[in-house]
C-alpha positions in Angstrom: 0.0 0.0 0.0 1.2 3.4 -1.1 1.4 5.9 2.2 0.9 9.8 1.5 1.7 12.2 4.1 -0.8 15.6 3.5 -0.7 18.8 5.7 -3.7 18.7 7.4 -4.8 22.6 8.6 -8.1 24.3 8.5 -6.9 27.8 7.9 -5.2 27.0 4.4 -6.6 26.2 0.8 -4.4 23.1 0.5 -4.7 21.8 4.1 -8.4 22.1 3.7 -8.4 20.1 0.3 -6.2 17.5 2.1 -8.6 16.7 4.3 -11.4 16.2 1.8 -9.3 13.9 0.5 -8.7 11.9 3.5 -12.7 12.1 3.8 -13.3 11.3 1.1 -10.7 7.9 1.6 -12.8 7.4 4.9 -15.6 7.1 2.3 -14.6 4.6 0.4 -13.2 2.3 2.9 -9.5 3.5 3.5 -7.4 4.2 6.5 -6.8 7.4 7.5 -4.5 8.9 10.5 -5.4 11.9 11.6 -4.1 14.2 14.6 -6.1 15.0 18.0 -5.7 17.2 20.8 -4.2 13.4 22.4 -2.6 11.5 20.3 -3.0 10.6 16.4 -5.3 8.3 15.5 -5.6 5.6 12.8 -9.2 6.1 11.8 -11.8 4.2 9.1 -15.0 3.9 9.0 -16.9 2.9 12.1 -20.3 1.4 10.7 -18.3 -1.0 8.6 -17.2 -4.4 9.9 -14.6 -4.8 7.4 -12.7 -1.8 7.7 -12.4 -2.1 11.6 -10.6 -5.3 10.3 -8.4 -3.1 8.1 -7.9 -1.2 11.7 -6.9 -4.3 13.2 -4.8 -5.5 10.7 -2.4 -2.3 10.2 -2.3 -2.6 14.2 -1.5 -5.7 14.4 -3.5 -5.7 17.3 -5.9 -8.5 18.5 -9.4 -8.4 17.6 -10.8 -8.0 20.9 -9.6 -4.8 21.8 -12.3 -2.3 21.2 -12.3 0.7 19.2 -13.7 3.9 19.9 -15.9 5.9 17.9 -15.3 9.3 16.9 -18.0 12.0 16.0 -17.6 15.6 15.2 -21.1 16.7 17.8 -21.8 15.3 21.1 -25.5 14.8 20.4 -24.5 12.4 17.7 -23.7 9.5 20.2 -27.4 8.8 20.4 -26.9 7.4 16.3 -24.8 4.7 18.2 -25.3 4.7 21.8 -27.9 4.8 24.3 -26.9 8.0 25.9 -29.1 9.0 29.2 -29.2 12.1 31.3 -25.3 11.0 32.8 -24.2 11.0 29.3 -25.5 15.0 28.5 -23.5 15.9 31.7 -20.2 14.5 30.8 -20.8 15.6 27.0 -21.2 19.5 28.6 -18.6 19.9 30.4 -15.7 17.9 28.3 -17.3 17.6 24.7 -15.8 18.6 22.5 -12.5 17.0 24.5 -10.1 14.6 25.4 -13.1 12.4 26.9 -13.9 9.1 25.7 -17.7 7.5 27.0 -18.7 4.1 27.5 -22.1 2.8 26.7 -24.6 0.1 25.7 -24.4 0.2 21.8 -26.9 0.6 19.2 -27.1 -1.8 16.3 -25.3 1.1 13.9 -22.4 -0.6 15.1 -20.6 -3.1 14.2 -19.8 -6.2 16.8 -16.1 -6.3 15.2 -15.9 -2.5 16.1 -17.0 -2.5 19.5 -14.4 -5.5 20.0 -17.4 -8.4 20.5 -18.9 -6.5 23.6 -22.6 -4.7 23.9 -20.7 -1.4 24.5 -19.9 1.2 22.3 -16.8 3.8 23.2 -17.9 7.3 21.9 -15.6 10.3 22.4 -15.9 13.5 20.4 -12.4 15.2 20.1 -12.0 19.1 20.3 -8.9 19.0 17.6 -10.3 21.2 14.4 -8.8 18.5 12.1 -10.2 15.6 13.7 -13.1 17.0 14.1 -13.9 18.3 10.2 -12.3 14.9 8.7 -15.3 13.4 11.0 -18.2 16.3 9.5 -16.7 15.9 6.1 -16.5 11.8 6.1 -20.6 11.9 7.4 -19.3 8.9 9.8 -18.7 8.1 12.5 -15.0 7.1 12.7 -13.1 4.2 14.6 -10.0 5.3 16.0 -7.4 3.4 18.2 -3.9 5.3 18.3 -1.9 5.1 15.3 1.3 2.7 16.3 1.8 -1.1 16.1 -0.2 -2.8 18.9 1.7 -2.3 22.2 4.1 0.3 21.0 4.5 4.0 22.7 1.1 6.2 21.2 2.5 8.7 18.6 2.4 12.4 19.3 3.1 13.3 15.3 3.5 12.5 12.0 6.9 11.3 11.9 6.0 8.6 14.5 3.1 7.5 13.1 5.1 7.2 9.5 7.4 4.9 11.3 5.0 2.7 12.1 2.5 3.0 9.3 4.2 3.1 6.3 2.4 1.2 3.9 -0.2 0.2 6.3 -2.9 3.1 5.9 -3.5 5.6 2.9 -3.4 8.4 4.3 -1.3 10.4 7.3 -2.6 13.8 8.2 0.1 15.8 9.5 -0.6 18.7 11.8 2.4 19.2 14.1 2.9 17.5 17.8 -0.3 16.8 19.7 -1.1 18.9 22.7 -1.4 16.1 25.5 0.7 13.4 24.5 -1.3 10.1 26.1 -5.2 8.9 25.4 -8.2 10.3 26.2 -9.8 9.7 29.3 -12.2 6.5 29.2 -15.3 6.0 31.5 -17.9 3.5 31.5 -21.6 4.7 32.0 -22.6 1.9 34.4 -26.3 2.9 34.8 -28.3 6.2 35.6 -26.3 6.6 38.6 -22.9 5.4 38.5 -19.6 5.9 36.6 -16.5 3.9 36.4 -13.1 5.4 35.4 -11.4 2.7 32.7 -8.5 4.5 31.6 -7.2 7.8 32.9 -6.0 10.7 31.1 -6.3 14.6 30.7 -9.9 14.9 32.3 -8.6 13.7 36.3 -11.1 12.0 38.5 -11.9 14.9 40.3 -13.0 16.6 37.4 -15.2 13.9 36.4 -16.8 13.6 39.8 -17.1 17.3 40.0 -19.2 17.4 36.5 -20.7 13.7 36.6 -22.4 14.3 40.1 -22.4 11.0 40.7 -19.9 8.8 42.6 -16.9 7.5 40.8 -15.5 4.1 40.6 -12.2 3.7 39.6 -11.8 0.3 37.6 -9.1 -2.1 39.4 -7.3 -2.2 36.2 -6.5 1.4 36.0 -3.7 0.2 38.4 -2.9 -3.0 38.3 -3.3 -6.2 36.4 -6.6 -7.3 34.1 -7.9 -10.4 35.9 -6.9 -14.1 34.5 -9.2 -14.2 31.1 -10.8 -10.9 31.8 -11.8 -8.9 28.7 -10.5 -5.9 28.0 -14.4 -2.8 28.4 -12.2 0.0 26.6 -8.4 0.2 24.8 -5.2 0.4 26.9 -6.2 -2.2 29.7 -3.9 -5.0 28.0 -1.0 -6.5 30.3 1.9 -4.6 28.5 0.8 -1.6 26.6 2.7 1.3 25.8 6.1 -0.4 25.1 9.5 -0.1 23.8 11.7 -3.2 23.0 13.7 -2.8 26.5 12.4 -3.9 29.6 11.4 -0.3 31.9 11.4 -0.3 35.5 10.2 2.0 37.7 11.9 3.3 40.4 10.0 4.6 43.8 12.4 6.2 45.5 14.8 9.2 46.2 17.6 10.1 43.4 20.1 8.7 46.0 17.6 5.6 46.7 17.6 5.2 42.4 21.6 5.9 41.5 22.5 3.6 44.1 20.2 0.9 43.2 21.1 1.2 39.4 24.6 1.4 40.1 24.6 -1.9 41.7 22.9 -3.8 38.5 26.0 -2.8 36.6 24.4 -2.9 33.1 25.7 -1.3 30.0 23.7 0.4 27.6 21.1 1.8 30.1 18.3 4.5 29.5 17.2 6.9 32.8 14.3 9.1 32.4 14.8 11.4 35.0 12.8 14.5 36.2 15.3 17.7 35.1 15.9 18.3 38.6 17.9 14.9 38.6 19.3 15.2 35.3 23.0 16.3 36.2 22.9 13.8 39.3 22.7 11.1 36.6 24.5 12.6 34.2 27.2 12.2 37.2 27.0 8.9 38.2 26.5 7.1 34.9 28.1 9.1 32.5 27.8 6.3 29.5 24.1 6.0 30.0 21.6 7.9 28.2 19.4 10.4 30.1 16.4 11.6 28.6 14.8 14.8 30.5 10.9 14.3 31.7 9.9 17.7 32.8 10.2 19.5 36.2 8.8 16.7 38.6 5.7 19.2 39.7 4.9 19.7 35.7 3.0 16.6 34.5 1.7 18.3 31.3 5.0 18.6 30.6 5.3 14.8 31.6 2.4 13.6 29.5 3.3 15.5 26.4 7.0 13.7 26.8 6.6 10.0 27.5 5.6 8.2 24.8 8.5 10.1 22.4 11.2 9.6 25.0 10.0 5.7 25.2 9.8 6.0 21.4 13.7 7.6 21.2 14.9 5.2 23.8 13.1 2.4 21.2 16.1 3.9 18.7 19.6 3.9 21.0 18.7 0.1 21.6 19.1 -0.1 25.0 18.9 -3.2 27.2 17.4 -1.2 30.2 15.3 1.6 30.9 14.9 3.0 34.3 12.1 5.9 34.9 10.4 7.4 38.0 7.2 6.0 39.7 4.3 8.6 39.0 1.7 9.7 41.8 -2.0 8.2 41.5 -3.6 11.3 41.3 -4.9 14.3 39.2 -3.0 13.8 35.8 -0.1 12.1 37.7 -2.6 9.3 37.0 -2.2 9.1 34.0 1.0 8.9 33.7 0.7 5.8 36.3 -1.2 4.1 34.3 0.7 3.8 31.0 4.1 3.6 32.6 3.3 0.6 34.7 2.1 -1.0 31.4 5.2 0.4 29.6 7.0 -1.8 32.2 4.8 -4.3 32.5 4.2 -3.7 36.2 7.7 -4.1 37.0 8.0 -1.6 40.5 10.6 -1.3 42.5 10.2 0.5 45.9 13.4 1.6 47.2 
């Protein structure tokens, strides 16, 4: 398959045509990536059961990982959802946003799309390019992030080229996304309850805040999905997010970390490091490669990072990454829960 990568802006002739194009491709069955205000997206129709399999197959990921659906106005989830009273609160506070809803689906789509379960994941993303590729398509679209299944998410084009070179049509390019991981994923249980799957920009005290209505937060935001468990929404898989090397996380002081890693002796080692602590390790390993994370107060900064610095580490071929154990709250969530997939839960507490 022949790959083209189009500029994709709303405030020029040619980006505008570009997308049309890549509706147009939507239209007739192709795969299109396509930024958000998250990460990039690898996007086809999402009332056709054939070209989720497309989506699968350019993944390589399995078949019973859901999808989520992506429309261009919040109302539109009731085309493939049954949305209730819960649903309008979420939609007007975070829609259009980096919010992704869980709910019982309608028969518009597909059982391959929805990954073999009754629920459909809707989310309606605020990025203007996403968000008139959807309008111009007139579908909804099916979107996972646009890497190989369990690789780091991409946060641009060139990423996403590296991965999906002659795997999709189309890549839309519009620069570095603004947040860096996934949306935030919650499951509308009933009327009066809500259960955080997968956390992201949105925190859980936002949620609860808008939602009025307690929140649950799923076991598997934080630790391992259940022996034969499927998988209610994308990123809940055992190791997710990851680069070839193994990644562990350190919970600890600096001193705590450098003296631990010191006494493993490896060669070849990756440290992602707050940039408070870059010179300390710069110090005591000066072979290693140290990849800056942001001020350890800054998790926007964090979030917009990780999955590139996982991504570069991916290219020095190291045989070990070491990185910092997040906090479990506000966005520091977030970043919890992809880098104990990244490492596939490996924690060490110092």
């Amino acid at each position: 398959m022949k790959t083209e990568i189009l500029e994709a802006r709303t405030d020029t002739a040619a980006g505008l045509a570009n997308i049309e194009r890549a509706a147009a491709c939507i239209r007739a069955g192709g795969l299109v990536v396509f930024p958000t205000e998250t990460v990039y997206g690898l996007g086809a129709d999402g009332t056709r059961a054939e070209t989720a399999e497309k989506i699968y197959k350019a993944k390589g990921r399995p078949s019973d990982n859901p999808l989520i659906i992506h429309i261009a106005d919040p109302q539109d989830a009731a085309l493939y959802a049954e949305t209730n009273a819960l649903y309008d609160r979420l939609a007007e506070a975070f829609m259009p946003g980096p919010l992704t809803v869980v709910m019982q689906a309608k028969d518009s789509v597909p059982m391959t799309t929805r990954g073999g379960l009754s629920t459909v994941a809707v989310r309606c993303p605020a990025h203007p390019v996403a968000n008139l590729l959807i309008r111009k398509a007139g579908v909804c679209i099916a979107a996972p992030s646009a890497n190989l299944s369990g690789k780091p998410s991409p946060t641009d084009a060139m990423q996403v080229a590296e991965d999906m070179t002659g795997r999709v049509d189309i890549i839309l390019d519009d620069g570095s996304a603004d947040f860096g991981l996934e949306s935030t994923i919650v499951k509308i249980e009933n009327e009066g309850s809500l259960t955080l799957l997968r956390p992201g920009r949105i925190t859980p005290e936002e949620l609860e805040a808008a939602a009025h209505v307690p929140l649950a937060i799923s076991d598997a935001v934080t630790d391992r999905l259940k022996e034969g468990e499927a998988a209610p929404s994308p990123g809940m898989k055992y190791r997710h997010y990851a680069p070839a090397a193994p990644v562990t996380l350190l919970d600890g002081t600096v001193e705590q970390c450098i003296a631990y890693i010191g006494s493993i002796g490896e060669e070849k080692i990756g440290i992602i490091a707050y940039d408070d602590d870059v010179a300390l390790y710069q110090s005591a390993f000066p072979n290693a490669k140290i990849y800056a994370f942001g001020k350890k107060e800054d998790e926007l900064s964090q979030a917009h990072l990780l999955f590139a610095l996982l991504r570069r580490a991916d290219k020095d071929a190291l045989v070990h990454i070491y990185a910092p154990l997040p906090r479990k709250s506000g966005i520091g969530l977030a970043l919890y829960n992809r880098m104990i997939r990244a490492a596939s839960h490996h924690i060490l507490h110092l």
